[in-house]
N, C-alpha and C positions, 0 to 999 in steps of 0.2 A: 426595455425601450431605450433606445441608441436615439439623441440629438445629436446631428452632424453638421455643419455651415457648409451652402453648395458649394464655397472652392474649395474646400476639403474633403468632397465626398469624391469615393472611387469607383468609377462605373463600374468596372471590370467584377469588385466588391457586391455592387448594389444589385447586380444582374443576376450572380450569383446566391443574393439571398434570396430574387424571388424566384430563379430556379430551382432552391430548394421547401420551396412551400413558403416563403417568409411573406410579409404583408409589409409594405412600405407606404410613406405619405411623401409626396414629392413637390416641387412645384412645376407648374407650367408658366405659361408668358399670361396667362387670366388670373388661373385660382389653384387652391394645394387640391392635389388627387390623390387617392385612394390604388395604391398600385399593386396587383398580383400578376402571378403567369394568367395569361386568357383560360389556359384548359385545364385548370387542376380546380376541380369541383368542390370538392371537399373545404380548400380554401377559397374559393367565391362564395359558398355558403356561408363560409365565416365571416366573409365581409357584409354579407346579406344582415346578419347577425348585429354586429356593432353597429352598425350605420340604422340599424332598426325600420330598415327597407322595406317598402312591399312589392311581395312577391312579384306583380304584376311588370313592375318596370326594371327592364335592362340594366345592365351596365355597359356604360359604352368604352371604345379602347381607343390605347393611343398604335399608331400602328406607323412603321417607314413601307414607301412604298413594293419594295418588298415581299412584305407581310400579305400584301391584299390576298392574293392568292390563296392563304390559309384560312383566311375569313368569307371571301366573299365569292358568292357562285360565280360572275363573270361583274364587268365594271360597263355600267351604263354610258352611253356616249357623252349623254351632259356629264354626268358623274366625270367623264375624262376631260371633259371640258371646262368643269368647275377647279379639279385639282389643278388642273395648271396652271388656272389662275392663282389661285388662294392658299395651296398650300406649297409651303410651310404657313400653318395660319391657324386661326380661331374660326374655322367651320369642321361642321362635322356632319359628314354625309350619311344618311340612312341606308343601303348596301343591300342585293339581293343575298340571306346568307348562308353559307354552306350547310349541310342539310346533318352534320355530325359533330355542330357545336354544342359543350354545354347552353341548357336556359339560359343559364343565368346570365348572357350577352345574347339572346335573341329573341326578338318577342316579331309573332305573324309573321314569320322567314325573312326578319330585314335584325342587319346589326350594324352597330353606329359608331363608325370609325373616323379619327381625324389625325392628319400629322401635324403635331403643333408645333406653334413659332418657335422663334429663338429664344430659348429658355434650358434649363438641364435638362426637361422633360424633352426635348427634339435631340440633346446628345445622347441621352439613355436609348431612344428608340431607334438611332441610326446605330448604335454599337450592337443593338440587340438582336438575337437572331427569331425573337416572337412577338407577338403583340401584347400589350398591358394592358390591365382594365385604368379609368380614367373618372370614375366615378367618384363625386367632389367630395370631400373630405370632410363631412359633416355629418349631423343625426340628422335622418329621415325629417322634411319639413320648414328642419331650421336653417339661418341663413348661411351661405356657402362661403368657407373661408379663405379668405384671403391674407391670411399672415398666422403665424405660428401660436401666438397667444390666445387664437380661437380653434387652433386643430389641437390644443394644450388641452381646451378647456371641453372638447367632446369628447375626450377620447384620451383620458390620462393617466385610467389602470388598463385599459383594453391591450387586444394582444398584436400591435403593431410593435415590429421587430425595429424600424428604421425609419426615425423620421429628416428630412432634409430640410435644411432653413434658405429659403432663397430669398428671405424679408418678407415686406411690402412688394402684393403682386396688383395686378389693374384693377380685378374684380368684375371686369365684366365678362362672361362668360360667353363662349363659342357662340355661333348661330348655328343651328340643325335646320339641313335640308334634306326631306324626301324625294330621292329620285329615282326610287322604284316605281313611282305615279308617273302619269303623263298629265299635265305638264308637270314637273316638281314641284313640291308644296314645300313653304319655308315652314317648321315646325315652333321654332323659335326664333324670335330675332334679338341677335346678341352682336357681340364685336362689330361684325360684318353686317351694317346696315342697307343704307340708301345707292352703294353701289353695287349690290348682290346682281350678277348678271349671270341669269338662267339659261340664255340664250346663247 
């Protein structure tokens, strides 16, 4: 396990680890995530694994727009009307999703993409040519980290190859909306509160 400080980390490097199967902890502009390739099974399993996850629930990814394409069956009108508001942002949309992804980013044909703020985790995913999973850097349950002395403290013989230190991050976490439903359903309400406009 490599600790690296975000202005000294190398995209080009960090892309590279996890196209070859590596598991990295990064930050975003909320909280530190848990980053793999989206489609290499074997290691989502293993993050399934350390995180001591159940099975039942997703991982969700970070994705540039881009990506959608690989992810998701088509992009809902609000869906297109939401991203242009809010991202680069702390939402994460629920997606109708393509029908040849691993599980372990799709649960009932929806998977839960966001491109996030200004943070390394928005340089990582415009330089990348895939989407990363975004799953918070924690043990199943416990509370979701937001500085490096608690992704230390979950996870400090596991087999993450590369952790990034971007400090003290907000801690508050995306808001998830389904808009695979009509009307959309807000699933969580996080960052993006009282001016979420569905409409």
């Amino acid at each position: 396990m490599r600790i690296v400080k975000v202005e000294n980390a190398s995209i080009i490097k960090v892309l590279d680890t996890l196209q070859n199967g590596g598991i990295i902890v990064y930050p975003t502009e909320t909280l530190y995530g848990i980053g793999v390739k989206y489609d290499l099974k074997e290691v989502l399993k293993k993050v399934y694994e350390i995180k001591k996850r159940p099975h039942e629930k997703a991982f969700p990814l970070i994705a540039d727009l881009k990506h959608l394409e690989l992810v998701a069956e088509f992009i809902p009108y609000v869906a297109q009307k939401l991203i242009e508001k809010y991202w680069p942002g702390p939402l994460t949309l629920l997606l109708p999703a393509k029908n040849n992804l691993p599980e372990e980013i799709t649960r009932d044909g929806k998977v839960a993409v966001r491109m996030p703020g200004q943070s390394f985790a928005l340089n990582l995913i415009q330089a990348s040519t895939f989407p990363i999973t975004a799953t918070s850097a924690n043990i199943s349950g416990y509370k979701s980290a937001d500085n490096i002395d608690d992704v230390l403290k979950y996870f400090k013989n596991e087999e993450i190859e590369l952790i990034i230190d971007g400090g003290k991050l907000s801690g508050i976490p995306s808001t998830i909306v389904d808009v695979t439903v009509e009307p959309p359903k807000i699933i969580r309400k996080g960052a993006i509160q009282s001016d979420l406009s569905l409409h």
